[in-house]
C-alpha positions as CSV (number, residue, x, y, z in Angstrom):
1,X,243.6,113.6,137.1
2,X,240.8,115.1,139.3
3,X,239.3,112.8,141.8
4,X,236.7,112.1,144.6
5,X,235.9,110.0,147.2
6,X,232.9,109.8,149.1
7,X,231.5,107.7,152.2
8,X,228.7,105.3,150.5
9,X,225.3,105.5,152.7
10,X,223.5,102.7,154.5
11,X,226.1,100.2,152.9
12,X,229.1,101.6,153.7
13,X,232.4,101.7,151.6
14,X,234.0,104.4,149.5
15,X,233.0,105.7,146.3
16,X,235.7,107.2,143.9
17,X,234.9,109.0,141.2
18,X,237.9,109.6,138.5
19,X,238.4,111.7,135.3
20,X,241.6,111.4,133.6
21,X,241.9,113.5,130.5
22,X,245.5,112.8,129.9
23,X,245.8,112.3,126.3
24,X,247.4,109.3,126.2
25,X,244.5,107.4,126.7
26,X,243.9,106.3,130.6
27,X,247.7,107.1,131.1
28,X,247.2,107.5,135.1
29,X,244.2,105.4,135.9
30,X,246.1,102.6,134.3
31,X,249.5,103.1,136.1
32,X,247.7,103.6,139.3
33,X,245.7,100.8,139.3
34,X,246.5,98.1,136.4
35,X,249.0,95.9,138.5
36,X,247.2,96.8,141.8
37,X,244.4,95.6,140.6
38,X,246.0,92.5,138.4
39,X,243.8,93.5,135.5
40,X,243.7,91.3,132.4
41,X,242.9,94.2,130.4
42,X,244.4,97.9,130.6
43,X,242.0,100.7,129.9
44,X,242.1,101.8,126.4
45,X,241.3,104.5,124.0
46,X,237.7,102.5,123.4
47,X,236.7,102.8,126.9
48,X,234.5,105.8,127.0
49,X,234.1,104.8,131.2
50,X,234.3,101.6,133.5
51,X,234.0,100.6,137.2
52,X,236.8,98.4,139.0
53,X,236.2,97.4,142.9
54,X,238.7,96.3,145.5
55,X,239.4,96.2,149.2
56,X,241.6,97.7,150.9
57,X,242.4,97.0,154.3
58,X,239.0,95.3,154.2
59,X,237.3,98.1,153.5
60,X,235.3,98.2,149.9
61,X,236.1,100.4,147.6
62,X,234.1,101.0,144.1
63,X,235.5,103.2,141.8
64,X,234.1,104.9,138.5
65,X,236.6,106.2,135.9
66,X,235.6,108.9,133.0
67,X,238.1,110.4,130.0
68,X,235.6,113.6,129.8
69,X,232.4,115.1,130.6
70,X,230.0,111.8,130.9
71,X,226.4,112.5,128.9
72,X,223.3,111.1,131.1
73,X,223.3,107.8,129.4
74,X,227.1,106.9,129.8
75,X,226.2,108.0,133.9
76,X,223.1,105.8,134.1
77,X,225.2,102.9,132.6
78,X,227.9,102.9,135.0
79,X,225.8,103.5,137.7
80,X,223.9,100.3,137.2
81,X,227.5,98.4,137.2
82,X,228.3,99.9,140.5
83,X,224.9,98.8,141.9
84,X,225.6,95.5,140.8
85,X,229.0,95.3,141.9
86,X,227.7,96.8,145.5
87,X,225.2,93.9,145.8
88,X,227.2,91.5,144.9
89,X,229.7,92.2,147.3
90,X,227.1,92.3,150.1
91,X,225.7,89.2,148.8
92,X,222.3,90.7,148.1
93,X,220.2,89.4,145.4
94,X,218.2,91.9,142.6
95,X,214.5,91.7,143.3
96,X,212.6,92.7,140.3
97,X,209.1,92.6,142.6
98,X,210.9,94.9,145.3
99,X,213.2,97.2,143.5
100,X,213.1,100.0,145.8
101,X,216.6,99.5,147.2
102,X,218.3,98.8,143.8
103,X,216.4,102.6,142.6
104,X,217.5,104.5,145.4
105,X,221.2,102.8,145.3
106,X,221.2,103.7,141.8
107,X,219.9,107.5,142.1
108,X,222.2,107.6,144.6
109,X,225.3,106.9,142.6
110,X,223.9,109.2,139.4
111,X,223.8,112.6,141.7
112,X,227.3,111.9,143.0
113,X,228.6,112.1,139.7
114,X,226.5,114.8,138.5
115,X,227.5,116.4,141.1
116,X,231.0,115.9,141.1
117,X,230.9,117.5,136.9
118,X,228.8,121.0,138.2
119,X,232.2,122.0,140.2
120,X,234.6,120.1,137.8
């Protein structure tokens, strides 16, 4: 399993990116974080990606897991979750008038991961 974290701008938390390409499908991600996390559902062979978020020690943590090389769709699509899951937990409201937070957050997210697949 290959991994990243990186210090989230502006909002502040961690951002983990994950790729597991075990075989047994989401073999480590689950028995890392599937009784950690108290899921009601383990990852499994039809999850192409997700996101999960916790704390830690106060401290937010929002993770994205992948099984292989993302295309652009699957990265847009699980950026948007972590967006959503970052305002939510900072109790901020989507604003379809004034958007300009939400696109930059969201851009944000997407280079991450791209950039964590050019050296992976």
């Amino acid at each position: 399993m290959k991994k990243k974290t990186i210090k989230i701008p502006i909002f502040f938390g961690d951002f983990m990116i994950l790729l597991d390409q075990d075989p047994e499908d989401w073999k480590n991600v689950n028995g890392i974080y599937q009784h950690r996390m108290n899921w009601d559902r383990p990852a499994d062979k039809q999850d192409e990606a997700f996101v999960f978020d916790y704390k830690q020690n106060g401290y937010s943590k929002y993770v994205v897991c992948f099984k292989n090389k993302p295309k652009s769709s699957v990265i847009a699509h699980e950026s948007v979750h972590l967006v959503n899951r970052l305002f939510k937990d900072r109790g901020l409201q989507l604003d379809t008038e004034n958007d300009e937070t939400q696109a930059y957050l969201t851009g944000w997210f997407v280079e991450q991961i791209e950039n964590f697949f050019k050296i992976t």
